[in-house]
N, C-alpha and C positions, 0 to 999 in steps of 0.2 A: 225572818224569812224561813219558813220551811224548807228540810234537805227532802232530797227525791224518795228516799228511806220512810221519812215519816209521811210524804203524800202515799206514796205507795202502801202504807201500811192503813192508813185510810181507805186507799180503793180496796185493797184486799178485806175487809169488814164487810164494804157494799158487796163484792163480788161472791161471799160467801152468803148477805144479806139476800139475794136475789136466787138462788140455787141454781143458776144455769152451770148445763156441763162446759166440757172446752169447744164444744161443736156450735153453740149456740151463737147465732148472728147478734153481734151489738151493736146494728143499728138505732134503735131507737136510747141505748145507753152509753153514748158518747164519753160521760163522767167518768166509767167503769173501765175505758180504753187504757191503758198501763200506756205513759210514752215508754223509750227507748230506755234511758236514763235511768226512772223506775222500775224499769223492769231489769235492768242491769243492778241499780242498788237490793233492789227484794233479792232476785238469786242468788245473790253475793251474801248477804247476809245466811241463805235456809241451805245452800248448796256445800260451801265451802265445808269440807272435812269430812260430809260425806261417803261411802266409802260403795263404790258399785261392785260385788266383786262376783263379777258372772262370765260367761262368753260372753263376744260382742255382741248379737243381737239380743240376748236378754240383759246386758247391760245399758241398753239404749233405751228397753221400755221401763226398767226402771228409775231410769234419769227423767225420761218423760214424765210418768206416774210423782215421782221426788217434785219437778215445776208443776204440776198442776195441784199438787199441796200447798206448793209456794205462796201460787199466784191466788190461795182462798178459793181451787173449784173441787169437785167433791171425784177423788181418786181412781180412773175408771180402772178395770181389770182387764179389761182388754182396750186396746188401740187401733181403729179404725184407721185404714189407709188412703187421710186425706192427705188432699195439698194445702194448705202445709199441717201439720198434724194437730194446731191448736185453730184453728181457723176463725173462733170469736174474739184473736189477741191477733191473727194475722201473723202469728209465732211457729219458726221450724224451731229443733234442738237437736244437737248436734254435737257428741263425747268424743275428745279426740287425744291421743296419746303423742301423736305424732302432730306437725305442722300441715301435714297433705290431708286436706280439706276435700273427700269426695264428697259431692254433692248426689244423688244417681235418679233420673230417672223422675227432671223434675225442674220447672222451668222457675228461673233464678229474676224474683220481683224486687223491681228498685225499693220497692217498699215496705216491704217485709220485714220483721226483724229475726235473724238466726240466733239464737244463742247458743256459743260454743262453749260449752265444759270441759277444761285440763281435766286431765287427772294423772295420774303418775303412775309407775310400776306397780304400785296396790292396789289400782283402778281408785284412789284416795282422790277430790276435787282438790284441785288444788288452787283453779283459776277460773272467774265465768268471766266470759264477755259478750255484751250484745251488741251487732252489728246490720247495720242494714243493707239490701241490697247490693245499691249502690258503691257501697265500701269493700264489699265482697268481690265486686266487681274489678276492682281498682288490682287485684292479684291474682286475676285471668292472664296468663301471660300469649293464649292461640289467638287474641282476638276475638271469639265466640261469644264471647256476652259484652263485650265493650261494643263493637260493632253490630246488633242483631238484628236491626231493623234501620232503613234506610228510607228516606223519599229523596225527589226532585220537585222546582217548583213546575208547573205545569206551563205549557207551552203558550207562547203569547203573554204573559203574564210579566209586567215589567211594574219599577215604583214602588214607592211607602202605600201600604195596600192596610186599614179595615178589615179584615176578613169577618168578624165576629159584628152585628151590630149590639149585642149584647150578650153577655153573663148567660150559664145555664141556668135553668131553674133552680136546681140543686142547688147552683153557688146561690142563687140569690137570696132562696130559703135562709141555706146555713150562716152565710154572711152578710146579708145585706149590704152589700155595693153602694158606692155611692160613685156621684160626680164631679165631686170636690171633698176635700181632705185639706186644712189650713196645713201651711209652713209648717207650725210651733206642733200640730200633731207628727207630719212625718217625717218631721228631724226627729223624733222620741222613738219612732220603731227600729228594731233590731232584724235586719234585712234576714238572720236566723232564727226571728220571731214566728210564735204560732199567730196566723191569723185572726185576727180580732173581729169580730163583728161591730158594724159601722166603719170598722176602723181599714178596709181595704177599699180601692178605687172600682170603680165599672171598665171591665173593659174598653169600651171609648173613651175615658176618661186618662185610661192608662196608657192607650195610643198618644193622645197628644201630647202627653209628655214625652212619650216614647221619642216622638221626631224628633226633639231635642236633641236628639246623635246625630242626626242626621247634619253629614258636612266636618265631623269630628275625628281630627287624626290622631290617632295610636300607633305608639312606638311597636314595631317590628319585631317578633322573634319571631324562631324556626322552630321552637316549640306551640305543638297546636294549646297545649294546655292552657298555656302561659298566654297567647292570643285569647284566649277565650276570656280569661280572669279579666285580660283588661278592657272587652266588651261588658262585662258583670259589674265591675267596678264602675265603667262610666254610667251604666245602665242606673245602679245608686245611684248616684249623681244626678241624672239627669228628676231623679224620681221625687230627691230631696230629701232621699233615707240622710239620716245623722252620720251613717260610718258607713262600712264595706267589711262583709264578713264573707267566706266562702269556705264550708263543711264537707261539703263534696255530696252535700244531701238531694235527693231533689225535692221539689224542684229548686233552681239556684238559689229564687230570692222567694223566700217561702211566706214572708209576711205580705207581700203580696201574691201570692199561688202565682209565679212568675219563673218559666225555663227560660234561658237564655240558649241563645245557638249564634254562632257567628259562620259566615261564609264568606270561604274566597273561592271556594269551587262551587258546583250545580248539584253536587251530592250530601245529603245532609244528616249524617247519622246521627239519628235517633236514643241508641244505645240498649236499656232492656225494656224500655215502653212501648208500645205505639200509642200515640196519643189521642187516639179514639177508643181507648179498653177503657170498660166499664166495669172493670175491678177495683177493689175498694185505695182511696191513695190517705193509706192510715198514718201516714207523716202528718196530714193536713185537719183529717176527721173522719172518724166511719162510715157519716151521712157523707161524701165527696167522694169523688172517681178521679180518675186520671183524667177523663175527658172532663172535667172542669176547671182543670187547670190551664191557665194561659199559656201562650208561648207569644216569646220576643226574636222574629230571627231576622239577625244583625246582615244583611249584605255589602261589602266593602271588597275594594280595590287598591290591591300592592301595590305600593311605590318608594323603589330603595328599601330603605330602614325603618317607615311609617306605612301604615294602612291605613283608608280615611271609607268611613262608614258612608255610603250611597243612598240607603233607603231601608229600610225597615219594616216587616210586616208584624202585625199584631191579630191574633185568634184564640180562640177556645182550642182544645181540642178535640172537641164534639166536630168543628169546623172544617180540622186542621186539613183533611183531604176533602178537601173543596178547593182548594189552593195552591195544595200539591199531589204529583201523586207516588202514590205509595211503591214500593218495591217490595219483593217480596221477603219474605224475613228467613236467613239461615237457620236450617234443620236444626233441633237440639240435639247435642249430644246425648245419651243413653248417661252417660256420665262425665260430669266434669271435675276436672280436679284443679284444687285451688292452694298453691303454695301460701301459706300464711306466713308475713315475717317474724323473726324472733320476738320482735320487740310488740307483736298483737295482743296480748292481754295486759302491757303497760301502758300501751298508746292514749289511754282515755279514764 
C-alpha cells in the first residue's frame, strides 16, 4: 500500500504536468485534489528546516510562495487577496510562532484545509500541520464559529418526514446512488471512508434505513457531544457500516455524504455550514457542494438516564430549508482568535 508521501508525490508530477496556477478551479481534475493527509505529508517533507527570516507579513508570502513549490504549481511573485489564498487546493496557510491562531478578516469553512507552520525563534519550520475547518473549530472557545448558523424545523411539521425525493444531480453524476447496497458490501465501508461510486445509497434508500432509530433508546449524558456520538454510532448501526468511527470531520459519516444532528430542543445548530452553500465540500470531491450532502436529524425525547429517538428526518441540503427554517447567521468577527493546544502538531 502506498504512504500519502508517495501518492502525493504522484499528484504533484500531474500538478506540475498540467501548469495550472494556485487560482485555477479543479473542477474537472478531481485526481489532482491533494486530500488532507497528502498535503500534510508533502509539506512536512519540502517545509521542515526551512528558514523564513523576514517581518511577518513578508514572512507569510514567503511561506506561501515555499507551498506552492511544494505542492508542484509554478511560484507566483505576487499573492493575490483570495479567500483562501490557494483556492484550486481549497488551501489557507498560516506561520505561527505562538499557539494564538488569528484568523482575520475571513470566514472559517468546515472544509478547507489550513496549514499551520511552527517555526521558532529563527523563523526556522519546525513543525507543519494540516487541519480542517471543522478541527479549527473545536478551539473557538466564544462560540462564534461552533454556533454560526442555526435553523428550526418549521411550523406544523411533525413525524419521520422524506424531505428529498432524490439525490442532486451533482451527487448523482459523481457518485451514482443506488437503492440497494448488499449486507457483505456495507459491513466493508469505513463510515471515515471517501465515497465510492456505486458504492453509496440514494437518498430514499438511506431513509429507510434511517427509520430504523426510530423507537431506539440511548443512554443519557449531560454532554451534548457525547449525545450526539451515540446518535452517529447507532446511525452506523442502523446503516450496517462494519464499525463506528467519528473524526470530527464533516460531514459525520462521510462514506455515505451523511451529517448527523440529534435534537432534544427545536434549535438546531448547524455549526460553520448552511447546508444550502454551494461551495465546494473538498472533504467529499471538488465536483460536490455542501448542498449535496445529506443530513440525518435525529429527534428524541428525555427520559431519566435514557433518550429514545421519536422520528427522524432525511434531506439533501439543496432541500434542507424546505423543512426548516433558517435563522439568521451571527456576524463574523473581523478577527478570530483561536487558542491551539500544545499538543497540535503531535495530535495527528
Amino acid at each position: 500500500m502506498s504512504s500519502a508521501l508517495d501518492d502525493a508525490l504522484a499528484i504533484r508530477e500531474a500538478v506540475t504536468d498540467l501548469g495550472f496556477d494556485i487560482y485555477e478551479p479543479l473542477t474537472e481534475y478531481p485526481e489532482v485534489v491533494y486530500t488532507k493527509a497528502e498535503l500534510e505529508a508533502l509539506l512536512r517533507q519540502e517545509l521542515l528546516g526551512q528558514v523564513f527570516d523576514a517581518p511577518i507579513r513578508t514572512r507569510g508570502k514567503l511561506a506561501k510562495q515555499a507551498v506552492a513549490a511544494a505542492l508542484g504549481y509554478p511560484v507566483p511573485q505576487t499573492l493575490r487577496k483570495t479567500q483562501p489564498r490557494f483556492p484550486g487546493q481549497d488551501l489557507d496557510v498560516y506561520v505561527q510562532q505562538s499557539n494564538n491562531l488569528q484568523v482575520w478578516n475571513a470566514e472559517v469553512s468546515p472544509t478547507r484545509r489550513y496549514a499551520v507552520v511552527r517555526v521558532d525563534q529563527n523563523n526556522q519550520v519546525v513543525a507543519v500541520r494540516v487541519a480542517e475547518g471543522t478541527e479549527l473549530a473545536m478551539f473557538d472557545k466564544t462560540g462564534t464559529l461552533t454556533s454560526k448558523y442555526q435553523a428550526k424545523r418549521r411550523g406544523g411539521r411533525t413525524g419521520s418526514t422524506l424531505v428529498s425525493s432524490r439525490d442532486t444531480e451533482a451527487f448523482i453524476a459523481e457518485l451514482a446512488p443506488t437503492d440497494h447496497l448488499g449486507a457483505n458490501v456495507l459491513s466493508q465501508l469505513l463510515p471515515a471512508g471517501m465515497p465510492r461510486h456505486g458504492q453509496v445509497l440514494g437518498v430514499s434508500a438511506l431513509h429507510e434505513k434511517l427509520l430504523g432509530l426510530v423507537g431506539r433508546v440511548l443512554a443519557y449524558s449531560p454532554s451534548e457531544r457525547q449525545r450526539g456520538e451515540q446518535l452517529h454510532r447507532a446511525a452506523c448501526g442502523v446503516l450496517g457500516l462494519g464499525s463506528y468511527e467519528d473524526t470530527g470531520r464533516f460531514p459525520d459519516i462521510i462514506c455515505q455524504a451523511l451529517e448527523v444532528k440529534l435534537q432534544l430542543a427545536g434549535t438546531i445548530d448547524l455549526g460553520l455550514v448552511t447546508p444550502d452553500s454551494q461551495e465546494p465540500a473538498m472533504t467529499l470531491s471538488p465536483r460536490l457542494r455542501h448542498c449535496d450532502v445529506r443530513y440525518l436529524i435525529g429527534y428524541a425525547l428525555h427520559e431519566n438516564d435514557v433518550f429514545r429517538i421519536e422520528h427522524v428526518v432525511t434531506t439533501t441540503g439543496a432541500d434542507f430549508f424546505g423543512e426548516f427554517q433558517r435563522f439568521g447567521g451571527l456576524v463574523q468577527n473581523r478577527k478570530l482568535q483561536l487558542r491551539l493546544p500544545n499538543d497540535f502538531f503531535q495530535s495527528e
